[in-house]
C-alpha positions as CSV (number, residue, x, y, z in Angstrom):
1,X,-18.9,15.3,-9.6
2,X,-19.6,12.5,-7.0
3,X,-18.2,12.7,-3.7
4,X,-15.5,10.4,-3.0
5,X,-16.3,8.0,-0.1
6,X,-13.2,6.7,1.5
7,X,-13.9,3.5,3.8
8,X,-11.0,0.9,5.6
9,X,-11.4,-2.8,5.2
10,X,-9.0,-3.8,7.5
11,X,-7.1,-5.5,4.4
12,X,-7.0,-2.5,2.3
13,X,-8.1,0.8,1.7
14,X,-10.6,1.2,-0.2
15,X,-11.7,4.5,-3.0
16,X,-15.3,4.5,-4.3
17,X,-17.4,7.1,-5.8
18,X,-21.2,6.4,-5.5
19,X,-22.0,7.3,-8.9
20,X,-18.6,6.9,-10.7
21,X,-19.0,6.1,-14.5
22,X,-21.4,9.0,-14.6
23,X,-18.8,11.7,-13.3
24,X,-16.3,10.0,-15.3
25,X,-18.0,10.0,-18.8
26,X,-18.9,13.4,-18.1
27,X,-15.8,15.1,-16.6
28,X,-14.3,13.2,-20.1
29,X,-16.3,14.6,-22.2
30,X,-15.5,18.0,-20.8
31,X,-11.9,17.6,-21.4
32,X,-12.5,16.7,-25.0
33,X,-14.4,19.5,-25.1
34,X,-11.7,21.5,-25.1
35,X,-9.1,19.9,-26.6
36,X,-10.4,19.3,-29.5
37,X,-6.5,17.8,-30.4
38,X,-7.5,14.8,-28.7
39,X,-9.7,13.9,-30.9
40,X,-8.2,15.2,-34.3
41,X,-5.2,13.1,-32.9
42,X,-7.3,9.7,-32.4
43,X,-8.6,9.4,-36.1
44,X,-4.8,7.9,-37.2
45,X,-4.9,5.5,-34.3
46,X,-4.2,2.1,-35.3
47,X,-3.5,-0.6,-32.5
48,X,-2.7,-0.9,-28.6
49,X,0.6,0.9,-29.9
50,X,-1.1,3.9,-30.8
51,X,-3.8,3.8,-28.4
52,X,-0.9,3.8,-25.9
53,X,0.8,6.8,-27.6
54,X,-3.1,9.2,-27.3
55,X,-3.5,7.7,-24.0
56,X,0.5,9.3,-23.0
57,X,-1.0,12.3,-24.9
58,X,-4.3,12.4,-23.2
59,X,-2.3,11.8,-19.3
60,X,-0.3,14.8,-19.9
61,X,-3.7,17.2,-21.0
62,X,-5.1,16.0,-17.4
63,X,-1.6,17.0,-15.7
64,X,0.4,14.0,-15.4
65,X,4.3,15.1,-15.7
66,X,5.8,11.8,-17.8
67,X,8.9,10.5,-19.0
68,X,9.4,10.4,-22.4
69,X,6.9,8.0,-24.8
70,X,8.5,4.5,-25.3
71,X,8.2,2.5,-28.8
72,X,4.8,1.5,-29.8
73,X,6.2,-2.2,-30.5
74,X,6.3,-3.1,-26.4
75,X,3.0,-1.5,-25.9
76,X,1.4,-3.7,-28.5
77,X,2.9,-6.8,-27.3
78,X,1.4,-5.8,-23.4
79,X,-1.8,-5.3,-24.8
80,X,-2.2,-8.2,-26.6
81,X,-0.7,-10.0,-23.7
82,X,-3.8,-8.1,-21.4
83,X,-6.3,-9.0,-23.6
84,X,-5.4,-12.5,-24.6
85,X,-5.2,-13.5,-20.6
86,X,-9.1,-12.0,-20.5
87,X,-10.0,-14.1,-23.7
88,X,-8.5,-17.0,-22.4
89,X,-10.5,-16.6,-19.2
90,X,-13.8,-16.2,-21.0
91,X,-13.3,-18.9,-23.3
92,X,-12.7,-21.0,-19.8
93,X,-16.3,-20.0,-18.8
94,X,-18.1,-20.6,-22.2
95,X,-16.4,-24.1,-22.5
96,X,-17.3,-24.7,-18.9
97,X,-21.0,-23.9,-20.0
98,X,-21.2,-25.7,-22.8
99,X,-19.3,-28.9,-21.7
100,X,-22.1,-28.9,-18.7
101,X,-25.0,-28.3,-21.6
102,X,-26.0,-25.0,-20.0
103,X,-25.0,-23.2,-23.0
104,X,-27.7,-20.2,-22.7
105,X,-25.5,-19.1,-19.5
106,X,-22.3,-19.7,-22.1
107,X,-22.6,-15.4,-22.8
108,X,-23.0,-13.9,-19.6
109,X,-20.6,-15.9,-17.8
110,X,-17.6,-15.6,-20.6
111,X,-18.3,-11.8,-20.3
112,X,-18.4,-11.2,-16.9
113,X,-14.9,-13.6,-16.3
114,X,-13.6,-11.7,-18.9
115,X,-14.1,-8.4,-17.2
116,X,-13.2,-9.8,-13.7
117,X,-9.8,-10.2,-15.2
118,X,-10.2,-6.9,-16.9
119,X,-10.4,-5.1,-13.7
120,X,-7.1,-6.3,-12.3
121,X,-5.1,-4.6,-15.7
122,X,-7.8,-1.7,-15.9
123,X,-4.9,0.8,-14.9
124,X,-1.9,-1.0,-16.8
125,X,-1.4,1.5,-19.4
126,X,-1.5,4.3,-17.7
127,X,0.4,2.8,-14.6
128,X,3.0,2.0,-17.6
129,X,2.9,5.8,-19.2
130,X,3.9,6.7,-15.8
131,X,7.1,4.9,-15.7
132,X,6.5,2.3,-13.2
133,X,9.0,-0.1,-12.2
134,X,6.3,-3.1,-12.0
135,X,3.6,-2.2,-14.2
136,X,1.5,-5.5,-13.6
137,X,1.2,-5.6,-9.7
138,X,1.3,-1.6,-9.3
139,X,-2.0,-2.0,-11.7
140,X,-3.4,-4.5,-9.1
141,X,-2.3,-2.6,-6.2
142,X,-4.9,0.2,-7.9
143,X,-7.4,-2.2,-8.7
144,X,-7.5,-2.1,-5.0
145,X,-7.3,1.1,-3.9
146,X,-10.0,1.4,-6.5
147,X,-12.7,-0.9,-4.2
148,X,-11.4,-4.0,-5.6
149,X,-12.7,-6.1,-8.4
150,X,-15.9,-6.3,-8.3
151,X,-16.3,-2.1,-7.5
152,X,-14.1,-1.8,-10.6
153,X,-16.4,-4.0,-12.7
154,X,-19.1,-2.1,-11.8
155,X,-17.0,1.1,-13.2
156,X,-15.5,-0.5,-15.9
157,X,-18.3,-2.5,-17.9
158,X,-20.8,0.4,-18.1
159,X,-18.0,2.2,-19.9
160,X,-16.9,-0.5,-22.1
161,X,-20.8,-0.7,-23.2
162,X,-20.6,2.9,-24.2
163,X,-17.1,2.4,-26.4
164,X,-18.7,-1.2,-27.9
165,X,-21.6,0.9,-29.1
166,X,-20.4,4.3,-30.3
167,X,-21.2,3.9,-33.8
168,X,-25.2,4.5,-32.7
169,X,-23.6,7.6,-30.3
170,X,-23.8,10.6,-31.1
171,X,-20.1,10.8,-30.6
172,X,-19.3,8.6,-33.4
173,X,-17.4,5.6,-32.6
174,X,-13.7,7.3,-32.2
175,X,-15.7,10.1,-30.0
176,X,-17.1,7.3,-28.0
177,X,-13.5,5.4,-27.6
178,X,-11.7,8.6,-27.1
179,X,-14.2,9.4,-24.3
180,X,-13.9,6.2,-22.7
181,X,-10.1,5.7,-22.4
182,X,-9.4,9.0,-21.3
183,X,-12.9,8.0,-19.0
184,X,-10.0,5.6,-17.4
185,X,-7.1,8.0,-17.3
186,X,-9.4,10.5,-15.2
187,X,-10.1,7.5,-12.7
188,X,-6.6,6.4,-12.5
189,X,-5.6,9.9,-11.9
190,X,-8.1,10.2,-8.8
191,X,-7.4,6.8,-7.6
192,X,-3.1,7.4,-7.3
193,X,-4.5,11.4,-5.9
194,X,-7.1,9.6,-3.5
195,X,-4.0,6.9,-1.9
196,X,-2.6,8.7,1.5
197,X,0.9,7.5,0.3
198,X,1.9,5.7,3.7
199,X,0.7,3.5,6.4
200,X,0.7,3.2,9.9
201,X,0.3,-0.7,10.5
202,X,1.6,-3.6,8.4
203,X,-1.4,-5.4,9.0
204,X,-3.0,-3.2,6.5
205,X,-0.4,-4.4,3.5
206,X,-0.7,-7.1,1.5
207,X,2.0,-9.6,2.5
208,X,3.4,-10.2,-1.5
209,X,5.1,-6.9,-3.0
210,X,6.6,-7.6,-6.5
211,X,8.3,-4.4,-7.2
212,X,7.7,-0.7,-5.6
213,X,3.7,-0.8,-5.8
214,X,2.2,-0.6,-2.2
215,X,2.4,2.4,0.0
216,X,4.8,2.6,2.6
217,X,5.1,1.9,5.9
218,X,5.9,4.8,8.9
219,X,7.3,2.9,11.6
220,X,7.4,4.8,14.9
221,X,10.0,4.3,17.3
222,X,9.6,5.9,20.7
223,X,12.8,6.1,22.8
224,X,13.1,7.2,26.3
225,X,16.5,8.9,27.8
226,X,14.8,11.2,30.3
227,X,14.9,14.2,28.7
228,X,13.0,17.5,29.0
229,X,11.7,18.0,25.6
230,X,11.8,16.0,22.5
231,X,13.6,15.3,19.5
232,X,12.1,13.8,16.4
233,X,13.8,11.8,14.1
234,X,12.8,10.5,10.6
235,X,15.5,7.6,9.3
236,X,15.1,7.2,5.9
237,X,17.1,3.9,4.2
238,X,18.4,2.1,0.9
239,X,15.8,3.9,-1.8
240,X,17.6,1.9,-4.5
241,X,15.8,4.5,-6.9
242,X,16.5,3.6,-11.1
243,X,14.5,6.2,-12.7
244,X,11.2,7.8,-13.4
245,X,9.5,4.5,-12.1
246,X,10.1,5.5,-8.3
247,X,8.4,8.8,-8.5
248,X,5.7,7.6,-6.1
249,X,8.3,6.8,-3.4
250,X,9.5,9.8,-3.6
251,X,6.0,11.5,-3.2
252,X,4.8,9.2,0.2
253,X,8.4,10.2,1.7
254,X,7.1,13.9,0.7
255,X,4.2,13.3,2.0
256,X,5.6,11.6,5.4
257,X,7.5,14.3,5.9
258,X,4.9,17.3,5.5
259,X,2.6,14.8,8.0
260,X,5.5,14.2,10.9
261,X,7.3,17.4,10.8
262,X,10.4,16.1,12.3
263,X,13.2,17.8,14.1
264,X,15.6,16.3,11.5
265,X,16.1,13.7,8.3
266,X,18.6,11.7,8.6
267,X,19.0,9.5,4.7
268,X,21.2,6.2,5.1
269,X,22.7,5.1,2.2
270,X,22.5,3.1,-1.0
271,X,20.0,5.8,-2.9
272,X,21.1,5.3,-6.6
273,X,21.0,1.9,-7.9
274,X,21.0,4.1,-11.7
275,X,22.1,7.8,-12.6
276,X,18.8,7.7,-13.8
277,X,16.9,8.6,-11.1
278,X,19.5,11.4,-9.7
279,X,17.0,13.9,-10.4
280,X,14.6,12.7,-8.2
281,X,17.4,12.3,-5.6
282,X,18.3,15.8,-5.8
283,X,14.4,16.9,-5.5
284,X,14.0,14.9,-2.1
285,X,17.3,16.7,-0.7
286,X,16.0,19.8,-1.5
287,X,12.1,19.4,-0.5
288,X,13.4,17.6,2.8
289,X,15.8,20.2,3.4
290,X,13.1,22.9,3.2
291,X,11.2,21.2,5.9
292,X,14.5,20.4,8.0
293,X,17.8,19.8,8.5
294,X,18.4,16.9,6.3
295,X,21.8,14.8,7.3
296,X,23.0,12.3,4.4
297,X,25.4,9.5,5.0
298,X,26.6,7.3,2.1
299,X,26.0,3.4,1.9
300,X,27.7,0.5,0.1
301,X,26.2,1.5,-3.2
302,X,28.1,5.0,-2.8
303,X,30.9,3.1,-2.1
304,X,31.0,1.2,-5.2
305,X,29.2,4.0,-7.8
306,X,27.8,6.6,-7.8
307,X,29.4,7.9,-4.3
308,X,30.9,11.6,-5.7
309,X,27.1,11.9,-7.4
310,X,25.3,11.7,-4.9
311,X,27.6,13.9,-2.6
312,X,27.3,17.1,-5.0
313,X,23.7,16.6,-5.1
314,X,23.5,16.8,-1.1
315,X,25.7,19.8,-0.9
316,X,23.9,21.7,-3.8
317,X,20.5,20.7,-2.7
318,X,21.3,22.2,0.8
319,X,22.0,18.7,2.9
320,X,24.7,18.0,4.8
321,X,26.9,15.1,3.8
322,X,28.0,13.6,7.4
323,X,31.4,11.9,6.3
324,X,32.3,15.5,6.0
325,X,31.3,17.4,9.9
326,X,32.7,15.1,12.7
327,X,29.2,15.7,14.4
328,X,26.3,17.7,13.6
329,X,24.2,18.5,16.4
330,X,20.5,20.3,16.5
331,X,18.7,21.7,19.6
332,X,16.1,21.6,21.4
333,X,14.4,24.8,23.1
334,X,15.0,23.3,26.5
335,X,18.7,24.0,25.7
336,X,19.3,20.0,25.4
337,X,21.1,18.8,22.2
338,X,20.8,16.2,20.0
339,X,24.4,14.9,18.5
340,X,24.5,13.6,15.4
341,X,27.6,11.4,14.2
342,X,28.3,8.4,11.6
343,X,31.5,7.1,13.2
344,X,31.8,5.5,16.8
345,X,35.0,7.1,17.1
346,X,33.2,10.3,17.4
347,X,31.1,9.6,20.2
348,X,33.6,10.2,22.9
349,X,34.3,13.9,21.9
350,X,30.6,14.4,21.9
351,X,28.9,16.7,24.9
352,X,25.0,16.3,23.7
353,X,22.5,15.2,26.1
354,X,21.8,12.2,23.6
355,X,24.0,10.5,20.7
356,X,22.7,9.4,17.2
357,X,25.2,7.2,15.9
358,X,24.2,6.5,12.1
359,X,26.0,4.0,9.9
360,X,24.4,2.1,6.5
361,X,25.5,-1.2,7.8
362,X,24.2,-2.4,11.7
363,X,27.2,-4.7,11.8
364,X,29.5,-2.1,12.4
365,X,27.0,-0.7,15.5
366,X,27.0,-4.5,16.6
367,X,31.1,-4.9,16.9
368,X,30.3,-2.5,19.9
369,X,28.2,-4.4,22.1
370,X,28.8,-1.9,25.5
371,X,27.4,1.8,23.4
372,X,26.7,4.1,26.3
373,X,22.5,4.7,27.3
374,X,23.1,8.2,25.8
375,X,23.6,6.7,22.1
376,X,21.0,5.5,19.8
377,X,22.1,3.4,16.8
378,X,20.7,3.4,13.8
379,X,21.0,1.9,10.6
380,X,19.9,0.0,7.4
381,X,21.2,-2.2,4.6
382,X,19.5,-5.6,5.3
383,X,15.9,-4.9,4.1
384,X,14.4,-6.9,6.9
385,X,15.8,-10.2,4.7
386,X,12.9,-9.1,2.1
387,X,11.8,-12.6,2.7
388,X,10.2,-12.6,6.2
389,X,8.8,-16.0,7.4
390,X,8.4,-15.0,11.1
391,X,9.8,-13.4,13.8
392,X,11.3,-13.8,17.0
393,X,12.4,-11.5,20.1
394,X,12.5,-8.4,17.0
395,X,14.5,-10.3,14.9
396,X,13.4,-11.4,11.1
397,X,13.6,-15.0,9.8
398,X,15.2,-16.8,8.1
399,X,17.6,-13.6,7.7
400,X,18.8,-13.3,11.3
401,X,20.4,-17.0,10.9
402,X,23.0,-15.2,8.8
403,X,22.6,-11.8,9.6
404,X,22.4,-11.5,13.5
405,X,21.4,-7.5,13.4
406,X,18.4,-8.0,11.2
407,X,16.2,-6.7,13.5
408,X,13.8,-4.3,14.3
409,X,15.3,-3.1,17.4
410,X,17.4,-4.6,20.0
411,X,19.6,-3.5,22.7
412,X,23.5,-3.0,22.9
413,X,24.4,-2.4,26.4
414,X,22.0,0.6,27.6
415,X,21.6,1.4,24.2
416,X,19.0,0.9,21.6
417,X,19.5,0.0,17.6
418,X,16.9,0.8,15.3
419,X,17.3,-1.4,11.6
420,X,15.0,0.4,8.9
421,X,13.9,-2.4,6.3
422,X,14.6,-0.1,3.6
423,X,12.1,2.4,1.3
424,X,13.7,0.6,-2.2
425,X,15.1,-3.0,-3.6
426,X,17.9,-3.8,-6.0
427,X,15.8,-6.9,-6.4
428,X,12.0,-5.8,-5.7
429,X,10.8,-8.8,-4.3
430,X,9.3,-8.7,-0.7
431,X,7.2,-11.5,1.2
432,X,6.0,-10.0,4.4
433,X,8.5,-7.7,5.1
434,X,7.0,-3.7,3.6
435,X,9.0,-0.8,2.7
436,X,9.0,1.2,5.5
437,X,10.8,4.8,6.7
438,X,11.2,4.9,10.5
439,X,9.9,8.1,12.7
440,X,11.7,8.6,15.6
441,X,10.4,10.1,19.0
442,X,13.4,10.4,21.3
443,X,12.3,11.9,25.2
């Protein structure tokens, strides 16, 4: 197999394989080697429709764990939608040719725009398969992490070759096209194993996000109250989950939390936008909680649905639903304590050396402009504005004109408040403002 290469470009980061397509065909052809199903399977194929029902087939042979396989009809009507944007663009660069009378150019350049627009949809049925939320741009946000366009053409085109000419291979022709598609499900496979899941700096995002398809941010936070040792926080905000579609959320927050090994999770509200996706809720309680005390408060969402949901998954998934302990506290081996509490009543009956007061929405922090230097706020619910034109003294525009906590962090008297933009959207639309979780170092 060719050794993966992983290189930053400042803009992105970037997966190649120096000899790709080679691997690829190969490892493929391998596969179908012994599952000799796949192919018995791709004779009655007939249309994207079908193609799209092997290819959900051919994902789970290679390991993918998928929802359940949707009607042909909408898989059809995507890829003639693909494929009809790719004509159109070819047919742009033949006209172009033979308008200017250079009409022996006419071939090359109508195939290679055609491909060029090919690459940025290479991973859409497969992306699809896997239940995403925003099929389109998480295909392009792969495209990317693939090497970009013009690595992906050089992937994509040799393979295409191969499937255009498999009635003179000795595959046969639906040999040669089984090879090739599940060719692409091997590559997006790598590509979504190959992405780290989170990054450090926001300057490595793209500023657009249409839906949950770039990796998240980890936003660290460090926070000094003269202490002997330290207490790490991870604060973890408005998931919005619906379904199957936010599995790779849940996998970067997983990973994040394997990477940071914090002293404590603290989750703050508005997880379930759909009952849907209580499964995956109930498998990031329980993975979190196995790493560390995992502390759950409930948001507006649980306040209008959903609320007595998502409190039995936290208590059977072995969190701890605050509204229910008037503080929970965790300690440090220097004998200092960290108190944790979601209502500012509480703070005056608490004896730790410092104070997290946790609520979904910052307002209620901000009606308390005087919180002790021992107390930390923080809190959620505003997702940066989503919309993020620039910023100003920590606060995000045009947002803070309306929402005077939508921040990043400010201070309340001697105390600090932390806003998390949010790991999830009701309405996933984002223009300079990422998903982020926020990693707290408190000294």
């Amino acid at each position: 197999m060719g050794a993966l290469v992983f290189c930053g470009t400042g803009k992105h980061t970037r997966v190649m394989d120096a000899k790709v397509m080679r691997p690829l065909w190969d490892e493929a052809g391998e596969v179908l080697a012994r599952h000799p199903e796949l192919l018995e399977s791709a004779t009655s194929v007939r249309g994207f429709g079908g193609g799209a029902r092997w290819m959900h087939q051919a994902m789970r042979i290679v390991g993918w764990s998928l929802p359940p396989f949707a009607d042909e009809t909408a898989h059809t009507i995507r890829g003639l939608a693909k494929y009809l944007t790719c004509i159109l663009a070819a047919a742009v660069g033949v006209g172009a040719c033979l308008g200017s009378g250079f009409w022996w150019v006419a071939p090359l350049l109508g195939g290679f725009l055609f491909y060029m627009v090919e690459a940025q949809m290479v991973f859409l049925f497969p992306v699809v398969l896997a239940g995403s939320r925003s099929p389109w741009c998480r295909s392009y946000a792969l495209t990317l992490a693939a090497g970009g366009t013009w690595q992906v053409m050089r992937t994509v085109m040799p393979i295409a070759f191969r499937m255009m000419t498999g009635f003179v291979r000795p595959d046969g022709s639906v040999g040669t096209w089984c090879r090739g598609c599940l060719s692409i499900v091997i590559w997006h496979r790598r590509v979504c194993e190959s992405k780290r899941g989170w990054v450090d700096s926001e300057q490595s995002l793209p500023r657009l996000e249409i839906g949950p398809v770039h990796q998240l941010l980890l936003r660290h936070e460090s926070i000094q109250r003269g202490l002997q040792g330290r207490f790490r926080v991870l604060w973890i905000s408005d998931l919005h989950w619906r379904g199957a579609g936010d599995a790779g959320t849940l996998l970067s927050i997983l990973k994040i939390a394997r990477h940071s090994r914090p002293d404590v999770f603290v989750l703050g509200g508005d997880f379930l936008d759909n009952a849907n996706a209580a499964d995956l809720f109930r498998r990031l309680v329980r993975r979190l909680a196995g790493i560390a005390p995992c502390v759950v408060l409930p948001g507006n969402h649980e306040a209008w649905k959903a609320g007595s949901l998502v409190r039995s998954i936290v208590g059977k998934s072995g969190g701890i639903w605050l509204p229910d302990h008037p503080e929970f506290s965790i300690h440090h081996s220097s004998g200092e304590r960290l108190g944790i509490v979601g209502d500012i009543g509480l703070l005056e009956g608490s004896s730790a050396e410092v104070r997290l007061l946790c609520v979904h929405n910052p307002a209620k922090i901000g009606r308390f402009p005087d919180l002790p230097k021992h107390t930390i706020g923080l809190a959620g619910h505003l997702h940066g504005g989503q919309w993020v034109l620039w910023q100003k003294g920590g606060h995000l525009f045009p947002a803070a004109w309306v929402y005077p906590h939508n921040c990043l962090r400010k201070k309340l008297g001697g105390s600090d408040l932390i806003v998390c933009r949010g790991a999830g959207d009701t309405l996933p639309l984002r223009w300079n403002c990422p998903r982020e979780v926020v990693l707290c170092d408190i000294s």
